[in-house]
Biopython code that builds the backbone (N, CA, C, O; Angstrom):
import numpy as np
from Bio.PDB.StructureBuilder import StructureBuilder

atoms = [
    (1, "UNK", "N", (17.483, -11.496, 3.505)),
    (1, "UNK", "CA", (16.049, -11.202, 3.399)),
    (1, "UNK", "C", (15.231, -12.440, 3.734)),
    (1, "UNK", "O", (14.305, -12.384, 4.542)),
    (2, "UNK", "N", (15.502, -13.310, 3.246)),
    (2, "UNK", "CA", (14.764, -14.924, 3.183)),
    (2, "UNK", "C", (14.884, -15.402, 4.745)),
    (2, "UNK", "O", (13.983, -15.861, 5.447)),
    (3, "UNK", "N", (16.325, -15.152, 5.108)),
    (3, "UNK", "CA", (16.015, -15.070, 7.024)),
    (3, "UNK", "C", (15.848, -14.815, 7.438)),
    (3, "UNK", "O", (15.427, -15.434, 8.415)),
    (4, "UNK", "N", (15.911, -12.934, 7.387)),
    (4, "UNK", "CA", (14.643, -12.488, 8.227)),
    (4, "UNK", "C", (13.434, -12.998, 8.370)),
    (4, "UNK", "O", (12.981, -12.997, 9.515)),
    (5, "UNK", "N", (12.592, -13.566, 7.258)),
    (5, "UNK", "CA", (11.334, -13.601, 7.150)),
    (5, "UNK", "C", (11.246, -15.320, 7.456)),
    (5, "UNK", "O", (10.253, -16.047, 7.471)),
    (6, "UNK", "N", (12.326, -15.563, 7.629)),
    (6, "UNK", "CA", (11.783, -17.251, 8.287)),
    (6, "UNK", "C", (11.936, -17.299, 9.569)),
    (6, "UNK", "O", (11.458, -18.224, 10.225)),
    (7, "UNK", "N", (12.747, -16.136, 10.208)),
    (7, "UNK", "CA", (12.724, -15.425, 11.461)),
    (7, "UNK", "C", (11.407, -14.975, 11.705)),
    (7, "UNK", "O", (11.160, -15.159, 12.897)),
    (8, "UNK", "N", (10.598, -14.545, 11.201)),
    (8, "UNK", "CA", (9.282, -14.142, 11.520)),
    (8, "UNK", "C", (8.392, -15.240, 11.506)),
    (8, "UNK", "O", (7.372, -15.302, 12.193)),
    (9, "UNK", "N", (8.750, -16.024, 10.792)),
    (9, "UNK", "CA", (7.600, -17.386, 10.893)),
    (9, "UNK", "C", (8.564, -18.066, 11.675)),
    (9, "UNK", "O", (8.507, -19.233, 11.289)),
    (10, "UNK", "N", (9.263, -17.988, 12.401)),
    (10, "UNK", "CA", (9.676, -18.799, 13.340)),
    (10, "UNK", "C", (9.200, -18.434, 14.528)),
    (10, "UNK", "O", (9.202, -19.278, 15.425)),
    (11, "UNK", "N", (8.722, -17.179, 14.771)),
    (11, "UNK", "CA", (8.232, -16.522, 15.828)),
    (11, "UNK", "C", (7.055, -17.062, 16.150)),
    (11, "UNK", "O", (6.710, -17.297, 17.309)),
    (12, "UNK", "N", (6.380, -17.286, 15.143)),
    (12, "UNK", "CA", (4.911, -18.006, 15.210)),
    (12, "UNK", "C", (4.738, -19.104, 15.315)),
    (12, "UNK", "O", (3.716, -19.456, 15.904)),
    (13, "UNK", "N", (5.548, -19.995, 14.852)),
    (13, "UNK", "CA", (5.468, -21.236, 14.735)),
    (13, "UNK", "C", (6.320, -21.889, 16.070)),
    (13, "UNK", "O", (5.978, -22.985, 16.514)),
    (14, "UNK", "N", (7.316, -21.221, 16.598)),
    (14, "UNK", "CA", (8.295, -21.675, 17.634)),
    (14, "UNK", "C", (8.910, -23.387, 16.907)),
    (14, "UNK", "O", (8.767, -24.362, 17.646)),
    (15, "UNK", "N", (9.322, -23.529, 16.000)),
    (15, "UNK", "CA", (10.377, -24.197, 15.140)),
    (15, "UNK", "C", (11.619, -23.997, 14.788)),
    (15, "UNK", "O", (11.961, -23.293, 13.838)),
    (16, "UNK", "N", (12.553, -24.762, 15.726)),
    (16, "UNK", "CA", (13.627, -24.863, 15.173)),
    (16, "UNK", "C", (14.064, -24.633, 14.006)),
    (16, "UNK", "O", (13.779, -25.468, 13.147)),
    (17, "UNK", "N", (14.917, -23.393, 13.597)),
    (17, "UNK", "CA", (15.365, -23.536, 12.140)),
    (17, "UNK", "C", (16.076, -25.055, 11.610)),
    (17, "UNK", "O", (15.875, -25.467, 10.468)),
    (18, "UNK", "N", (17.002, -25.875, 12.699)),
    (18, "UNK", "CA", (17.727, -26.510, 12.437)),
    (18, "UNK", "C", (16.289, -27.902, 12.441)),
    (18, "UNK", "O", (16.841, -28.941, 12.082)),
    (19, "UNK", "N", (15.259, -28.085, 12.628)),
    (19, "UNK", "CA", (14.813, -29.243, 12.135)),
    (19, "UNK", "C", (13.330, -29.252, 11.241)),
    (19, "UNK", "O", (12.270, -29.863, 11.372)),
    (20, "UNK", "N", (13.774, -28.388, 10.413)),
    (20, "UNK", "CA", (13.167, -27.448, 8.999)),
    (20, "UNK", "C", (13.144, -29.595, 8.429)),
    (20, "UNK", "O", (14.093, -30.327, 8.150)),
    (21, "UNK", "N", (11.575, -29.904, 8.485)),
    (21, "UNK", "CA", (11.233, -30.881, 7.606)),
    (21, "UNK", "C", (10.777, -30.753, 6.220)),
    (21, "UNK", "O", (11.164, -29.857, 5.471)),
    (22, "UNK", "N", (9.917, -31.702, 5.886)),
    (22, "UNK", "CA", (8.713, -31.063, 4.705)),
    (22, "UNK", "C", (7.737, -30.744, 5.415)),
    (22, "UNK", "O", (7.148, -29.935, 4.697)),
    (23, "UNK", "N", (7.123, -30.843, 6.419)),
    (23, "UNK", "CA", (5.788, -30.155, 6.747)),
    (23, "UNK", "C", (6.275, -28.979, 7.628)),
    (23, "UNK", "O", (5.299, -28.409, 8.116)),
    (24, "UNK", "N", (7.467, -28.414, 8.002)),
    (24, "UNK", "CA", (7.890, -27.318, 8.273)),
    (24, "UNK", "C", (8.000, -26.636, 7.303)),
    (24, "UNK", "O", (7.875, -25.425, 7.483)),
    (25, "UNK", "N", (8.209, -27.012, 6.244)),
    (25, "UNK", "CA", (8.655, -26.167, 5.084)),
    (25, "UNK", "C", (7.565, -25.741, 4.516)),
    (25, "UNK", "O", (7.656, -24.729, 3.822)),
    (26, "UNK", "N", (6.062, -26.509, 4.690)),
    (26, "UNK", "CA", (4.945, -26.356, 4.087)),
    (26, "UNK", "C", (4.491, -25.382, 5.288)),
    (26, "UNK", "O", (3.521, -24.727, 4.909)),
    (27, "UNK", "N", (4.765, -25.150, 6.259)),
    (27, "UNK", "CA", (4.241, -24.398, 6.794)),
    (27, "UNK", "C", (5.154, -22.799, 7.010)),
    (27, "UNK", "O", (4.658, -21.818, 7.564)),
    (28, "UNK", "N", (6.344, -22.846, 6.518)),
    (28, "UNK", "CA", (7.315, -21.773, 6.204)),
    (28, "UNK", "C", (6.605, -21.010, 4.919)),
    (28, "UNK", "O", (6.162, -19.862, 4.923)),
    (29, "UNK", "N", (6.611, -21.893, 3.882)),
    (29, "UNK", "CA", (5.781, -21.891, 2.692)),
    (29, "UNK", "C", (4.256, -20.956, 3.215)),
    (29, "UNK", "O", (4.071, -20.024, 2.432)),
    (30, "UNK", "N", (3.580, -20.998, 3.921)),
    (30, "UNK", "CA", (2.486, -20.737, 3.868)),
    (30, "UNK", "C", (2.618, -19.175, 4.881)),
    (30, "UNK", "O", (2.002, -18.152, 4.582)),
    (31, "UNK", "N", (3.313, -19.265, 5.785)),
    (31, "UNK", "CA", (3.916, -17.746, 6.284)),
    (31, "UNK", "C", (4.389, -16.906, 5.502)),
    (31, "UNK", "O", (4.184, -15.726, 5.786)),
    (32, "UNK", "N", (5.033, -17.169, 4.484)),
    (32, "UNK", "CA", (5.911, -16.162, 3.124)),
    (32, "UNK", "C", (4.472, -15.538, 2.790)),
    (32, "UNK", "O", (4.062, -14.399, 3.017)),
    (33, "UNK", "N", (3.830, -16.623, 2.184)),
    (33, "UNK", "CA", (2.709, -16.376, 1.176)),
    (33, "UNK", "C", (1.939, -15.414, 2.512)),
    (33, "UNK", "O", (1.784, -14.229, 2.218)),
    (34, "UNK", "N", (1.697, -15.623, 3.221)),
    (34, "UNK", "CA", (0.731, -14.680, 4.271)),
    (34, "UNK", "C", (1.077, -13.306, 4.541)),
    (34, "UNK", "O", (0.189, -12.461, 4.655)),
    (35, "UNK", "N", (2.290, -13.020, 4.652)),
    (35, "UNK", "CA", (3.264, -12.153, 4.932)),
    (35, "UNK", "C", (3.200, -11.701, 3.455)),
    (35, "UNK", "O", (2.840, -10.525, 3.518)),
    (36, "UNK", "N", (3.372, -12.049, 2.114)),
    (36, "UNK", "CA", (3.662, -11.062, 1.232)),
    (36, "UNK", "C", (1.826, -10.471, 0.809)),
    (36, "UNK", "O", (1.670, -9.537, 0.023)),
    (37, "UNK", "N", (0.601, -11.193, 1.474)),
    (37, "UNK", "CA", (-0.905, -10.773, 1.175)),
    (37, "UNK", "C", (-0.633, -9.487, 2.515)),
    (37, "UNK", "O", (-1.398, -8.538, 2.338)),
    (38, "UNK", "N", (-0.009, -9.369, 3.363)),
    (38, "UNK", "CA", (-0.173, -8.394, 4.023)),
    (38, "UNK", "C", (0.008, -7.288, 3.457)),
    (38, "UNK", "O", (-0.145, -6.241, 4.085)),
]
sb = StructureBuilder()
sb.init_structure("model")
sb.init_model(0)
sb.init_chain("A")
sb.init_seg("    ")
for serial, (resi, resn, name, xyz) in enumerate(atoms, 1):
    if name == "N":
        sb.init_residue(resn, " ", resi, " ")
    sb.init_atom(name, np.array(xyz, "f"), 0.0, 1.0, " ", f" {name:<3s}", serial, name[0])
structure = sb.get_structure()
């Protein structure tokens, strides 16, 4: 479930899963949260 949906913010963001930082993560972080207000 959690990869699908980082699959979807990966779509948007075009980010490598494999170089997932902290400001990737803050911005993974902020796709969840967008995605679960939908």
């Amino acid at each position: 479930m959690l990869l699908h949906l980082l699959g979807l913010c990966n779509e948007n963001t075009r980010f490598p899963l494999s170089e997932i930082k902290d400001d990737t993560k803050k911005l993974v972080k902020n796709c969840l949260q967008e995605l679960q207000l939908l």
